[in-house]
C-alpha positions as CSV (number, residue, x, y, z in Angstrom):
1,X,101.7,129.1,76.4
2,X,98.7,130.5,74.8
3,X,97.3,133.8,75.1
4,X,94.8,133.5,78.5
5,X,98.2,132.0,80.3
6,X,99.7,135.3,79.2
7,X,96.8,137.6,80.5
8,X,97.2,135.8,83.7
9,X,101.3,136.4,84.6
10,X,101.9,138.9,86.2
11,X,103.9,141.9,84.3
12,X,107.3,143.2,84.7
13,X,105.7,147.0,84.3
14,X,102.5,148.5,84.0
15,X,101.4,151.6,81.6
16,X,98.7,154.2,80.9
17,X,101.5,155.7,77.8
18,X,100.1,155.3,74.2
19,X,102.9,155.0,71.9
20,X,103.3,150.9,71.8
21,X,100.1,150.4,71.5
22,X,98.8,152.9,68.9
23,X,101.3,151.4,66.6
24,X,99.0,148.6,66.4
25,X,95.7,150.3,65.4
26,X,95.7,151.6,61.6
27,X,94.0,154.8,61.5
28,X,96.7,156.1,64.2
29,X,100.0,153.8,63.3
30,X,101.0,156.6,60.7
31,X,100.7,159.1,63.4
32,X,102.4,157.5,66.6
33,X,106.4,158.3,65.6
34,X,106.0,161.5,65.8
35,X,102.5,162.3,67.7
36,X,103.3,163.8,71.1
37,X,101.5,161.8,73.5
38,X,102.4,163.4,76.7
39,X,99.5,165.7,76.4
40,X,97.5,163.3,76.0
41,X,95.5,162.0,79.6
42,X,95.0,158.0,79.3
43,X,93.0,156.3,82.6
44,X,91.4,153.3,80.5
45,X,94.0,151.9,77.9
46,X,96.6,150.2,80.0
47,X,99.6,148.0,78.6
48,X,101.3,145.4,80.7
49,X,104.9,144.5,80.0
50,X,105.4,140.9,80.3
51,X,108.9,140.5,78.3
52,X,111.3,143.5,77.5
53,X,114.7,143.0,76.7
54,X,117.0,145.4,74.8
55,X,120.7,146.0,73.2
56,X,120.9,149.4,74.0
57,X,120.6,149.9,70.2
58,X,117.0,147.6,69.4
59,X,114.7,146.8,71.8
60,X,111.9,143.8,71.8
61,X,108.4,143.8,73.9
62,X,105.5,141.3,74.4
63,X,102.6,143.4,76.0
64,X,99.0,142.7,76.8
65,X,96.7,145.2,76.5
66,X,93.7,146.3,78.7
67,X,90.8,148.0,77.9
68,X,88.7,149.4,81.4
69,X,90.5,146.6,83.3
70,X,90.4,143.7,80.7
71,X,92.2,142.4,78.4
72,X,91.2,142.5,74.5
73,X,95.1,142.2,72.8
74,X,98.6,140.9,72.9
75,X,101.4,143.1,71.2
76,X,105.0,142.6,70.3
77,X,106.9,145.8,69.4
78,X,110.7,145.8,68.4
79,X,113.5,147.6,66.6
80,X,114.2,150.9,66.3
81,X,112.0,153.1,67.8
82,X,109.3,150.3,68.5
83,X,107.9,150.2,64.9
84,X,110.4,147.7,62.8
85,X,108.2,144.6,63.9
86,X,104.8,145.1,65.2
87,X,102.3,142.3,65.9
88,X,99.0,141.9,67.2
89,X,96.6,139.1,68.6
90,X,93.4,140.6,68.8
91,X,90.8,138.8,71.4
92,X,88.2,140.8,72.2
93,X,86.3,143.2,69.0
94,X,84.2,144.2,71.6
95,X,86.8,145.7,73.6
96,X,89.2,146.9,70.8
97,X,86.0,149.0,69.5
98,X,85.9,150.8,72.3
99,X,89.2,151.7,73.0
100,X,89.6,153.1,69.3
101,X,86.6,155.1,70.5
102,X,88.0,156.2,73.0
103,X,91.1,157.2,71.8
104,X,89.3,159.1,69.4
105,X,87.7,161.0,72.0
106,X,91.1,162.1,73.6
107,X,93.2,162.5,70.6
108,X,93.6,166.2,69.2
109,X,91.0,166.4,66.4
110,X,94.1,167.5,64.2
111,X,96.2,164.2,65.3
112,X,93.0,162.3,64.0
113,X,92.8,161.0,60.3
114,X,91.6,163.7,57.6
115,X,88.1,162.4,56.4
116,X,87.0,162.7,53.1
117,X,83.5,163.9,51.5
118,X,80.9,161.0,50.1
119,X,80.1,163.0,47.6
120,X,84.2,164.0,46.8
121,X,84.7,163.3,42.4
122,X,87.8,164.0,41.3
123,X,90.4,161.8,38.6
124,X,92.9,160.7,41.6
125,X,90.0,159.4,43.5
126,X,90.6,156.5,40.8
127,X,94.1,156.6,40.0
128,X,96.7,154.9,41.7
129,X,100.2,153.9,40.8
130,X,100.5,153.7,37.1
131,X,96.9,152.5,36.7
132,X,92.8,153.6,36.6
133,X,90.0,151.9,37.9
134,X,87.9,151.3,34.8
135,X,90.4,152.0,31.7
136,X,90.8,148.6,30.1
């Protein structure tokens, strides 16, 4: 099955909640565990279940996601708490721009990521681990 069959199924459950599919996106994935979402009002980022299955200890999910009504990803969540294996198929940049846009628009400003100054000099700007960018 390839990933337009999967767009077309038809889902087991629909969902305007956030938390398995921010997992997927960078800038918020650090953020999602613990981020409370219910605040948060979602009418454009919609995931549709098509496989869930659990232990009542782990559970698994395949998802598509939808951006305004169309679909730009696939997701598989699983584990613990959604976050021990995370994939996702990306199919539309178009679409995945804007939802990170907009989910920048309706995330608290302090739930988004701390931005840094250009002009910002300091030594641990270079130093990492046990190393320095230029020492030889």
């Amino acid at each position: 099955m390839n990933i337009a069959e999967l767009y077309q199924l038809t889902p087991q459950s629909t969902s305007f909640k956030l938390e398995d599919f921010v997992t997927h996106i960078d800038e918020f994935a650090d953020s999602s565990s613990y981020v409370d979402h219910t605040g948060i009002i979602n009418d454009k980022i919609e995931t549709k279940v098509i496989w869930r299955q659990n232990d009542h200890i782990r559970y698994w999910q395949l998802a598509t996601v939808w951006f305004d009504g169309k679909p730009f990803a696939v997701i598989q969540n699983g584990g613990f708490n959604r976050v021990e294996h995370k994939k996702v198929f990306w199919t539309d940049l178009s679409l995945y721009t804007q939802a990170v846009l907009y989910l920048r628009s309706i995330f608290p400003i302090e739930q988004l990521p701390e931005l840094t100054n250009v002009n910002f000099d300091a030594p641990e700007l270079l130093k990492f681990h046990k190393f320095s960018f230029g020492e030889k």
